[in-house]
N, C-alpha and C positions, 0 to 999 in steps of 0.2 A: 749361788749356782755352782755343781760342781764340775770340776773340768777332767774330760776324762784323755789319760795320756798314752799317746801312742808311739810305736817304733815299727821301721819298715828294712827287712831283709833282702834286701836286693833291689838295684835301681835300674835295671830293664823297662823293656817296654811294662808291662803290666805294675813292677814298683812304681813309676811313674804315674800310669794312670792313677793308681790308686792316690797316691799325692795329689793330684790335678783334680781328682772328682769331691776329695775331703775338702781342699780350699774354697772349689767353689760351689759347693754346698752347705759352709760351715755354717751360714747361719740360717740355712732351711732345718739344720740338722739340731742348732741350737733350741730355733723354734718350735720343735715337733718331737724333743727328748728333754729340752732343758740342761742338756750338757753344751758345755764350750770342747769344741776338740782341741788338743795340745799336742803334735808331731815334732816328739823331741829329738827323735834318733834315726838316720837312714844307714843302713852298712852294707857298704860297696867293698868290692876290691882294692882301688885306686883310689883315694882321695884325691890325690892332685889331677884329677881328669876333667875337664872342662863338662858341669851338665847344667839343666836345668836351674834356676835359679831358686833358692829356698831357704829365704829370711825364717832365722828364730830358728832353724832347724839346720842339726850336726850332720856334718857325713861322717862315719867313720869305717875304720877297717877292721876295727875289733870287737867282735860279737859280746865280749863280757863285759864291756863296755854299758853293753844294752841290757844284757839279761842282771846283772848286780846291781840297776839301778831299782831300788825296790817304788820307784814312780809309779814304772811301766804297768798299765792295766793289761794294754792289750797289744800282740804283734802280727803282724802282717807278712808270710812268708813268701816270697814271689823268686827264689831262689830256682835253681834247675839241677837234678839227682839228689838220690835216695839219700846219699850222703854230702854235706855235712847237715844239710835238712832236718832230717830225723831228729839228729844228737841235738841241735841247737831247739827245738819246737819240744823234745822230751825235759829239757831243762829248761826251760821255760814255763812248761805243765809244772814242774815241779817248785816251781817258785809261786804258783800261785797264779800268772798270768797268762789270759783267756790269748789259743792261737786262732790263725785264720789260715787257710792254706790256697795256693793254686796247683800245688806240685802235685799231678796227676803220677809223675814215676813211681817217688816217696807212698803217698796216698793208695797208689793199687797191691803193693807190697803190704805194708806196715799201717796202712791206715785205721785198720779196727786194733789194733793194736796200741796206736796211739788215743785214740777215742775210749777205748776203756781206760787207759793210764789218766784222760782228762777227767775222766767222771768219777776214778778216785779221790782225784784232786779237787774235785768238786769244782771245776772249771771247761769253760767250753771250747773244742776242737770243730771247727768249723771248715767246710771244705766245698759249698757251692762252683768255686771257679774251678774244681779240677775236672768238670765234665759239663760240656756243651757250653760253655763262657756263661754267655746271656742269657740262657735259657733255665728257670729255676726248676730243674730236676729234682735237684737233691731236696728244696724245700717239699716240692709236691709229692712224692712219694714218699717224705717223712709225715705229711700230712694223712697222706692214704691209711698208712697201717696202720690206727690203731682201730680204726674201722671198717678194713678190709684187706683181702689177699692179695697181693700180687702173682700173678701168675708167667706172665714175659714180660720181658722188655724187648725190643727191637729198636735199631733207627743208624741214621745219617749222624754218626758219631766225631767226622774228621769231617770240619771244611773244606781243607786243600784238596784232600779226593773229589770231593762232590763239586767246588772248580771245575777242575779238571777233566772231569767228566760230562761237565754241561758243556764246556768250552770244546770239547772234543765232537758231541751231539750237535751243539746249534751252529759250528764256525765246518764242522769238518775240517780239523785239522789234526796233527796225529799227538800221540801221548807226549812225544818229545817237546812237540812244540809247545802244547798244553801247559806241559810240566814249566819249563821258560817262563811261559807269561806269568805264572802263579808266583815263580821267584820274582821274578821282576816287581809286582806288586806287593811282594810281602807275603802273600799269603803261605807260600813254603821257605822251607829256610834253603842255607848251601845245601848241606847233605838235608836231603827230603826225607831219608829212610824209613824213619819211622812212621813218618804219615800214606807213603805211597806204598810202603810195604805190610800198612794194617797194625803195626804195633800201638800208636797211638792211642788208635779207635778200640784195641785188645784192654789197652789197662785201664780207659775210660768204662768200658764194660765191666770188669772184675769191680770197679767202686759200685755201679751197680747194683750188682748183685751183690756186694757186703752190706748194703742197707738194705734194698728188700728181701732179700734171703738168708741175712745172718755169716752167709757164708760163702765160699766158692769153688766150681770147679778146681779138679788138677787143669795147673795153666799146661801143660804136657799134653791134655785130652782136647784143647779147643784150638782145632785146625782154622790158619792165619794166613787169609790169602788176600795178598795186594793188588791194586788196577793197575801195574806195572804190563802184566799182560794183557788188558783189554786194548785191543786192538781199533783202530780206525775203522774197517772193514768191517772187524763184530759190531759196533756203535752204528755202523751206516745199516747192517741189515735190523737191526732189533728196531730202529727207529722208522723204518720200510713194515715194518709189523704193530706199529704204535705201543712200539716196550722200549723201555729205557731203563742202563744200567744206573746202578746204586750199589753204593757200597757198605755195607748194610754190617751191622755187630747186634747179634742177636742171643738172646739168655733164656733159658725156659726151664720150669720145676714140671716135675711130674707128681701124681698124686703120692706115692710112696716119699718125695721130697728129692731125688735123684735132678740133680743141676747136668745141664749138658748148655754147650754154645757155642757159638761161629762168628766168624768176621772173613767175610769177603764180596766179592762182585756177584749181585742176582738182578736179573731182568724183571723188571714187573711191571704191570699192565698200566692202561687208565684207569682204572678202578682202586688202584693202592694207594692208600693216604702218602706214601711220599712219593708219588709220580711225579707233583710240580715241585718238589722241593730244589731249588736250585742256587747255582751259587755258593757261596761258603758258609751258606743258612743249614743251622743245623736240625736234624728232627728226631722226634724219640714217643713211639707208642709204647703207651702203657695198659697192657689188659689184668685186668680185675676180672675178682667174682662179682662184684654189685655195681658196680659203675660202666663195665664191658671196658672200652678201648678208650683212651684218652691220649692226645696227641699233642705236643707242644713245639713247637718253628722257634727259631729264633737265629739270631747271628753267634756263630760257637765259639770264637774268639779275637783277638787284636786288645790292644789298651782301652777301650771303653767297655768291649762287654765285659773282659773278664774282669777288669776293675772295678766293676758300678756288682757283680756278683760277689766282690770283695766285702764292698761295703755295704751290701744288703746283708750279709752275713753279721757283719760289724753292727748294725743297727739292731740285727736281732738278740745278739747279746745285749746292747745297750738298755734293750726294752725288757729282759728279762734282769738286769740289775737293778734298771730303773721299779722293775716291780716287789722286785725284793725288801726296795729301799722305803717303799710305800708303805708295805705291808708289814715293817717292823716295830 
């Protein structure tokens, strides 16, 4: 039986998960691939910092560490910005060993970028967690194309907003306080910026659209507007009207191939597939030419979704080497 050997980039919440879901999986995973997993490397900042406990497995602080061990099959990126991200996951492509990613920052930049650099390398760059955690987007609409058009995407892109927004709708109480409880629980960090200001949910959208459309907007053309000003007041009358905001990141081609998109706060009815969507559940229609609209829920992140999207990525390479290995 052979054993396939792993390394993890970062010991956050999400490194962690990922760790936690391999262990206690290992031998679902042995059963149903025929590989033993092997997590020989985790690279933190700090070694000497009290975490998690993890027999048989290094922590270390130096990345070449990991990448010069020619073991390494595959690596698990759970890092945060485009840099040192990038560099560490393109030398990695380059040695031969398949990445995984959740770095939505990295990935809405340089992601097709680094995606063709893997398929030079005749290795796979995987990147399910960097949009909607739990929710398999990226696999479904890699599944779509090769028998059909994508035409929009839409949806509830950022849990924290969509919090904050229920919690404002069903407590009546105001953005501030909203905001509070989401920290409090984890679901936004200190500085929220990026999630309440809509940038989050902008570069989850730009990955998007680099799979279904090849390509994307000028980021300069797609106006970015956060629920920072939805008001108490505006919430209390839209829901006196049975409409309720959503914070919506939306993508669409026109017949000529012209990409245009938005991310911000729209009212919409009971009759919109994401009217019940609440909470830090994420949503994302998908219209086709032959399938029409297709919708998928789910929880968009924390240590299990986006982890358990880690590892379904990781199984999908496994079953494509495993096929390779059949077939030679």
């Amino acid at each position: 039986m052979s054993s396939i050997k792993v390394a993890i980039l970062g010991f956050g919440t999400v490194g962690e998960g990922i760790y936690r879901i391999l262990n206690e999986r290992k031998e679902d995973i042995q059963q149903e691939t025929g590989h033993t997993i092997d997590i020989v490397s985790i690279l933190v900042r700090d070694t000497s910092k009290e975490r998690l406990a993890t027999p048989e497995t290094k922590f270390t602080d130096d990345v070449q560490e990991i990448l010069s061990n020619p073991a390494i099959d595959v690596i698990f990126e759970a890092i945060v910005g485009e840099e040192p991200a990038f560099r560490y996951l393109t030398e990695a492509i380059d040695k031969g060993i398949h990445v995984i990613t959740a770095n939505k920052t990295m990935f809405a930049k340089r992601g097709q970028e680094l995606a063709r650099h893997a398929e030079s390398r005749d290795v796979q760059a995987r990147y399910e967690a960097t949009t909607a955690g739990g929710v398999p987007i990226i696999r479904t609409i890699t599944s779509l194309l090769p028998a059909d058009r994508v035409r929009r995407i839409r949806g509830i892109l950022n849990g924290t907003s969509n919090f904050i927004l229920t919690k404002m709708r069903e407590e009546e109480v105001s953005f501030e306080v909203a905001l509070k409880e989401a920290q409090a629980l984890g679901y936004a960090e200190a500085d929220p910026t990026d999630d309440i200001g809509g940038k989050d949910a902008f570069r989850k959208l730009m990955i998007l659209s680099g799979l279904a459309f090849g390509s994307q907007p000028d980021w300069q053309d797609v106006p970015i507007v956060g629920i920072d000003e939805v008001t108490i007041e505006g919430v209390k009358d839209a829901a006196a009207g049975n409409l309720r905001y959503r914070h919506v990141a939306d993508i669409i081609v026109d017949d000529s191939g012209m990409l245009s998109g938005s991310v911000g706060p729209v009212l919409i009815g009971a009759d919109h597939p994401l009217y019940s969507v609440d909470g830090v559940d994420n949503a994302i229609i998908v219209d086709t030419d032959h399938l029409g609209s297709l919708t998928l829920i789910g929880p968009g992140a924390g240590m299990y979704p986006t982890g358990s999207a880690m590892v379904g990525d990781f199984l999908q390479i496994i079953g494509k080497r495993q096929a390779v290995v059949v077939t030679s």
